[in-house]
C-alpha positions as CSV (number, residue, x, y, z in Angstrom):
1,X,83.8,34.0,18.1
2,X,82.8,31.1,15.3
3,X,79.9,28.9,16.3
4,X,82.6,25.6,17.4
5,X,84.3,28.1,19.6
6,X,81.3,29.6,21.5
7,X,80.1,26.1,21.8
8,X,83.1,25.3,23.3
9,X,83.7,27.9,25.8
10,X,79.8,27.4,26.8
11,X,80.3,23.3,27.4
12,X,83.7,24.9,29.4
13,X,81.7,27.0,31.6
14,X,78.5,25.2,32.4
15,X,81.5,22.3,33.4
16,X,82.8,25.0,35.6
17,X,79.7,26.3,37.0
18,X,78.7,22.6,37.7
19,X,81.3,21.6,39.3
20,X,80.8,22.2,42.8
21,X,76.8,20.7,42.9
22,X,78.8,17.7,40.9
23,X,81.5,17.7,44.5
24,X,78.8,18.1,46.4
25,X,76.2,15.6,45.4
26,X,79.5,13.0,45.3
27,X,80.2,13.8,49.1
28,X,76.4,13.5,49.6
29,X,76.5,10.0,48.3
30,X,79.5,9.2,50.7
31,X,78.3,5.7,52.3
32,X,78.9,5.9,56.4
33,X,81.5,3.3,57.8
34,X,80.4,1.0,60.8
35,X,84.4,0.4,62.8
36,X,83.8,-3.2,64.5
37,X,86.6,-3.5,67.3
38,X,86.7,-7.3,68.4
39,X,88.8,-8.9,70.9
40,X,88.6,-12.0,68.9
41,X,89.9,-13.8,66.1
42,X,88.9,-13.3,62.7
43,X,86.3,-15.9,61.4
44,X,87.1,-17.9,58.4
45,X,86.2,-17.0,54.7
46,X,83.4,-19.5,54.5
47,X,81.8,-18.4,57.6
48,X,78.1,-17.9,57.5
49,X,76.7,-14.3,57.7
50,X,76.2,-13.6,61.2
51,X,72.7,-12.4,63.0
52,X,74.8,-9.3,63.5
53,X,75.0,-8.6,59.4
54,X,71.5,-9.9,58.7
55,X,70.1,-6.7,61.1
56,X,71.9,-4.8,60.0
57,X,70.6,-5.7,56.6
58,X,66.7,-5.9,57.9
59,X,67.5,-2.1,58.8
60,X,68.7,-1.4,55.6
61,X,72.4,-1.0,55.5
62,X,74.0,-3.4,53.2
63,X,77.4,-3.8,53.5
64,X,78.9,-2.6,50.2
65,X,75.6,-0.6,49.4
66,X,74.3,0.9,52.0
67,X,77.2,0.9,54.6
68,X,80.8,0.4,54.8
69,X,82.7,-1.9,57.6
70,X,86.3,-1.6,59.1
71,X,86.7,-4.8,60.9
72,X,89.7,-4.9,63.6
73,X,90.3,-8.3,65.3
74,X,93.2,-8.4,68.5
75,X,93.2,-12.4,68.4
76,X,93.1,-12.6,71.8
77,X,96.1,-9.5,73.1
78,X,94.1,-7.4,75.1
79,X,97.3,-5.3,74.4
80,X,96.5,-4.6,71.1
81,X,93.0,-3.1,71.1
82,X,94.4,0.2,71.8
83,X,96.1,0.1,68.8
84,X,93.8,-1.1,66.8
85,X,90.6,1.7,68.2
86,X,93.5,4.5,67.4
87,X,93.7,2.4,63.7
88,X,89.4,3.2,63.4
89,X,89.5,6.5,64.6
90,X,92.3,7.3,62.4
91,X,89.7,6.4,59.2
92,X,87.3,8.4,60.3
93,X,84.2,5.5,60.9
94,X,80.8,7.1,62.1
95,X,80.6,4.7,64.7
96,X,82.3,2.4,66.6
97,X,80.8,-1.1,67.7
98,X,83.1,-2.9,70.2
99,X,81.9,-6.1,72.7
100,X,83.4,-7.6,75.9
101,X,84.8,-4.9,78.5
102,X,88.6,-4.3,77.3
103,X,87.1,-3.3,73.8
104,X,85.0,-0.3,74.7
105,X,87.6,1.1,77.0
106,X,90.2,1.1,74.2
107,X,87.8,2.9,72.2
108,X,86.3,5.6,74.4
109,X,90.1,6.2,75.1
110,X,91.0,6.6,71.5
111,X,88.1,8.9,71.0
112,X,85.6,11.3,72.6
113,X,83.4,12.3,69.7
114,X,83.2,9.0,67.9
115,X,80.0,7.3,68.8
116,X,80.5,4.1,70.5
117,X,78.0,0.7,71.1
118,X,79.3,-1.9,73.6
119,X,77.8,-5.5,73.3
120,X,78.0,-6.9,77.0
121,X,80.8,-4.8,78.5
122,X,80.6,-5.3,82.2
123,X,80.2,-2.2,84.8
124,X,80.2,0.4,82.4
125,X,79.9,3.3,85.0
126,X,82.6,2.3,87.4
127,X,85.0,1.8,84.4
128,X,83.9,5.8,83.1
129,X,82.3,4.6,80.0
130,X,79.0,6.2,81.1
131,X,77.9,8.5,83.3
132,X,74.7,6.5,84.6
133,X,72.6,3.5,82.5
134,X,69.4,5.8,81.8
135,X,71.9,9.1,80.9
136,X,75.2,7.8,79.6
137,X,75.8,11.5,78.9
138,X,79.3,10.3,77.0
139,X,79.7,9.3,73.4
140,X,79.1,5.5,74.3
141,X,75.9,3.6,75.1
142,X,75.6,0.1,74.8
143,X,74.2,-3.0,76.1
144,X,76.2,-3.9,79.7
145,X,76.8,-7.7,81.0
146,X,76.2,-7.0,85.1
147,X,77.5,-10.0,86.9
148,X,74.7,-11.6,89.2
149,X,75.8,-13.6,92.1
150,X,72.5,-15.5,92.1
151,X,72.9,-16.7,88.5
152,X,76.3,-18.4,90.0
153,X,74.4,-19.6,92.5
154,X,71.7,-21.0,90.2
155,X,74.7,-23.2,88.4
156,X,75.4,-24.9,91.0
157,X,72.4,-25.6,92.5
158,X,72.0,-27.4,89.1
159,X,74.5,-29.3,89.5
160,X,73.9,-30.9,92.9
161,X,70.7,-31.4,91.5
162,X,72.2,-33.2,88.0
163,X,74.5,-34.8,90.2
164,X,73.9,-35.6,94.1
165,X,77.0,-37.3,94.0
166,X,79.7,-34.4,93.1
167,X,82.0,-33.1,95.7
168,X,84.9,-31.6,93.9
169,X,84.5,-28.5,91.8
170,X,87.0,-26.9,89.4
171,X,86.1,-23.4,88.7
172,X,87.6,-21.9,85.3
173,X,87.5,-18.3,85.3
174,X,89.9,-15.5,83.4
175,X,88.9,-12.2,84.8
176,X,91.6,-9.8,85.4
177,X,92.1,-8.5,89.3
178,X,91.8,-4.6,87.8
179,X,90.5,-3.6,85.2
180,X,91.8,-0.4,83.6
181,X,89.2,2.6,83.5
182,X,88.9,5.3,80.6
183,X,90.1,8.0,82.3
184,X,93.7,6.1,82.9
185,X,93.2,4.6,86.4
186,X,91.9,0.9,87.3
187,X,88.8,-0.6,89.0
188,X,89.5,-3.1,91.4
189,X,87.6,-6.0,90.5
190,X,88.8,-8.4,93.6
191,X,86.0,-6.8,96.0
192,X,83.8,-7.6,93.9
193,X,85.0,-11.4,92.9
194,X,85.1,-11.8,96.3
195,X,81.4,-11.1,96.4
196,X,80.8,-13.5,94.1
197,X,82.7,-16.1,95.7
198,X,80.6,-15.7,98.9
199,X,77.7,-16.1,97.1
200,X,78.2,-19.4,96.0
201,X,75.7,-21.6,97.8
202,X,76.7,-23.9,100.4
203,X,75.6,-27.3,99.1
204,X,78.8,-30.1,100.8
205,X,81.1,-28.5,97.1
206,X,84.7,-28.2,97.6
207,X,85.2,-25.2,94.9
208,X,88.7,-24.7,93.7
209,X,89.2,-21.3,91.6
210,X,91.5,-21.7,88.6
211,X,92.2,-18.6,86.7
212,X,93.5,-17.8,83.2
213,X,95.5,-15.0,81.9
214,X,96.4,-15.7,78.4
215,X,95.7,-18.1,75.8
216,X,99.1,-19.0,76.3
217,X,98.4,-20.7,80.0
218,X,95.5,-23.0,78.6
219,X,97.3,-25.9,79.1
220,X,99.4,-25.6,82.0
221,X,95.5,-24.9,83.8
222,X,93.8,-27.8,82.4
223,X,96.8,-29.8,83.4
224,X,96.6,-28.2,87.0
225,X,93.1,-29.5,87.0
226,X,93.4,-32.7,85.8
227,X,95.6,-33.4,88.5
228,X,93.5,-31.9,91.4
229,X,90.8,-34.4,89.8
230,X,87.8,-32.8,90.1
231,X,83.8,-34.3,89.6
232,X,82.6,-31.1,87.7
233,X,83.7,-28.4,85.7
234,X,82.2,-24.7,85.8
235,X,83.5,-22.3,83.2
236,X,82.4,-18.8,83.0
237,X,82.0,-16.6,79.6
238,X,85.2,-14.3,79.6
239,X,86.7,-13.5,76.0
240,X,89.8,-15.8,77.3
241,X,87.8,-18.5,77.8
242,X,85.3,-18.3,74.6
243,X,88.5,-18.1,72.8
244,X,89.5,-21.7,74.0
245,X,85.8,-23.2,73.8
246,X,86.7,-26.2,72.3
247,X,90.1,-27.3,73.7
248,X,87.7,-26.6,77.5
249,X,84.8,-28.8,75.6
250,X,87.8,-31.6,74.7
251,X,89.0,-31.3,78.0
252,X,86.0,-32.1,79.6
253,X,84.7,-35.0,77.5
254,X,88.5,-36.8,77.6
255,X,88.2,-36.1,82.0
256,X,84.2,-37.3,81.9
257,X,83.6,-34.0,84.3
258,X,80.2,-32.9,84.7
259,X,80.6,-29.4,82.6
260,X,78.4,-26.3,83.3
261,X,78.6,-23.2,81.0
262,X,76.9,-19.5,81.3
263,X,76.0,-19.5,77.4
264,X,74.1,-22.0,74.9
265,X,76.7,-21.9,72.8
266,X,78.8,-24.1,75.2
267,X,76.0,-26.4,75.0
268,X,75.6,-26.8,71.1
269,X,79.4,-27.1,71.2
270,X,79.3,-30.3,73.2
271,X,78.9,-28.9,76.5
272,X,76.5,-30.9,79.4
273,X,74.1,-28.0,79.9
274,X,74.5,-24.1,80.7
275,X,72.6,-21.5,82.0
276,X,72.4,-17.7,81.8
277,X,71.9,-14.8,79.4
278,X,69.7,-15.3,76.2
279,X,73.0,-13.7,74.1
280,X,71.0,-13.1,70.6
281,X,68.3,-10.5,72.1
282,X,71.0,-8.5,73.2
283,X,72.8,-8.5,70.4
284,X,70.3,-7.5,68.0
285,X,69.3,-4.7,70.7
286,X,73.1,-3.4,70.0
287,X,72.6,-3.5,66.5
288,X,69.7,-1.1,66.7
289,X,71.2,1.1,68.9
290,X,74.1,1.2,65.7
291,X,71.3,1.9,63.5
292,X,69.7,4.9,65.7
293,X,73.0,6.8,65.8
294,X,73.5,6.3,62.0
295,X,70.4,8.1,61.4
296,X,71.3,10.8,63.5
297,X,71.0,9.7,67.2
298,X,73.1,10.9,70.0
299,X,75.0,7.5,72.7
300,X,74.4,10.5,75.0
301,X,70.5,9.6,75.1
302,X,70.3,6.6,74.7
303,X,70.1,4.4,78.0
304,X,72.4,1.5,78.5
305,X,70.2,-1.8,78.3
306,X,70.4,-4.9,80.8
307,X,70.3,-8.6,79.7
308,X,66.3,-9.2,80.2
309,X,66.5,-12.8,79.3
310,X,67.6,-16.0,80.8
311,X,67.4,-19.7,79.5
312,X,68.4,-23.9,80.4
313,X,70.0,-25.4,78.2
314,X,71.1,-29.3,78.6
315,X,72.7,-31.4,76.1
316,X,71.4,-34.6,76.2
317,X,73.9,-36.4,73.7
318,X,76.5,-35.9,76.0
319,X,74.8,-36.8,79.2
320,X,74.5,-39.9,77.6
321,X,78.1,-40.7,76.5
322,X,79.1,-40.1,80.4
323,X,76.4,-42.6,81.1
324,X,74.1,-39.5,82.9
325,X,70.8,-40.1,83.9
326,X,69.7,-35.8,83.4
327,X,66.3,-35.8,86.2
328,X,62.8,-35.2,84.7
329,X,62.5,-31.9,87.2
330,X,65.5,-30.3,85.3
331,X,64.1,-31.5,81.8
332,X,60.9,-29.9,82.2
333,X,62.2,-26.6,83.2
334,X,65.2,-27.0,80.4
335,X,64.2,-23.8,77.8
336,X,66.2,-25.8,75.1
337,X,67.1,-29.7,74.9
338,X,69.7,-30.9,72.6
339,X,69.3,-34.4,71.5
């Protein structure tokens, strides 16, 4: 064998021989893909990164570098979240990051080995996500959203406080009357509405329940309480409603109602004032719970967290334009004022 021939057949075999560590070392470097299951819309292009990517990127995984993201959005059909889990599982993400209640359901039915982080799902053990909060024992853990009578109660206390002078109260809600449960069967969710409803404080209100189904009935339900006339407005955070913030915020300014929201960013969209969860801690706290099980953690050991923080919010720019004098003992307990 001449000297170009054995230099040949050498480069051949040490090509051949290196072949595999050269497969392996490529499927080492295989970045691991985050599946983000919303019951949203998408954003638009110029939307600024959200505290959701800039943790991520604080715990190291850059998007495009570090970490990879399947984003599926359901604009609203609740219908299509199964769909769109079976769509994630089908590319084979590492994890599965889902908020809101219908979301994580779709995706613990889709999968049983995928890990999966809820972002304030509500009653995660009657709806089979988890076994308990401290030992979810399943392949989801997550950060719940636990409906609390006395918060409901707080709102309105507020408001008689705000103003003495409201009688008529127009209660926008969108919560289904069962929700369905992982393992195929539903959760009755009217006991416990009901609980809610007997909560409510009696302080001389005349509360009227209006409920939303789809995006679709908006209209016809801001119509049906425009006509019942109402003093005040109270609107709590479903993904329906969220998804219609700011035809509710329009709504209210064009009716002058007195408007009370769970979440500040009713209150920074226009809204009067709001009070309830702190949302960004318990966000963030999902996000870490992402970046545990990416470096190896189990959803089966880590507990399910509570909301731990709750905050005031009044908007001061629009107590003014409905001629609103807000009382000094709500401004001084007011965890944020928006001028």
């Amino acid at each position: 064998m001449g000297p170009v021939r054995r230099r040949q057949f050498l480069t051949a075999a040490a090509a051949l021989l290196a072949a595999p560590h050269v497969a392996r070392a490529q499927a080492q470097k295989r970045l691991p893909v985050l599946g983000m299951l919303f019951p949203g819309r998408k954003p638009p292009p110029d939307t600024p990164i959200s505290p959701f990517e800039k943790r991520l990127a604080e715990l190291g995984w850059i998007e495009g570098k570090t970490l990879l993201i399947e984003r599926a959005y359901s604009d609203g059909s609740i219908d299509r979240l199964p769909e769109l889990a079976a769509s994630l599982v089908a590319k084979k993400v590492d994890v599965i990051w889902t908020n809101r209640t219908p979301g994580p359901v779709a995706a613990a039915r889709a999968t049983k080995s995928i890990p999966i982080v809820f972002w304030l799902a509500g009653y995660p053990v009657e709806l089979g996500l988890v076994d308990s909060f401290a030992r979810p024992g399943r392949n989801v853990t997550g950060v719940a959203w636990i409906v609390d009578p006395s918060l409901s109660a707080k709102r309105y206390q507020l408001l008689r406080e705000l103003a003495p002078g409201a009688r008529r109260v127009a209660r926008l809600v969108a919560p289904p009357t069962n929700l369905p449960t992982v393992a195929g069967g539903v959760f009755d969710f009217s006991a416990l509405r009901d609980k809610i409803d007997a909560a409510l404080p009696n302080l001389g209100l005349e509360v009227r329940r209006f409920e939303l189904t789809s995006v679709a009935d908006l209209e016809p339900v801001l119509a049906a309480i425009a006509t019942w006339a109402p003093d005040a407005l109270v609107v709590q955070d479903f993904a329906l409603t969220m998804l219609a913030r700011k035809q509710i915020i329009d709504f209210a300014r064009s009716h002058r109602l007195i408007d009370i929201y769970e979440g500040l960013g009713w209150t920074q969209a226009g809204g009067l004032f709001s009070y309830g969860v702190v949302i960004l801690p318990t966000l963030l706290r999902s996000v870490d719970m992402v970046d545990r099980i990416l470096r190896g953690a189990k959803p089966a050991d880590i507990p399910v967290e509570l909301p731990s923080h709750y905050e005031l919010v009044v908007n001061l720019a629009t107590a003014k334009s409905l001629g609103l004098k807000v009382p000094q003992s709500i401004l001084l307990r007011a965890d944020k004022v928006i001028e």
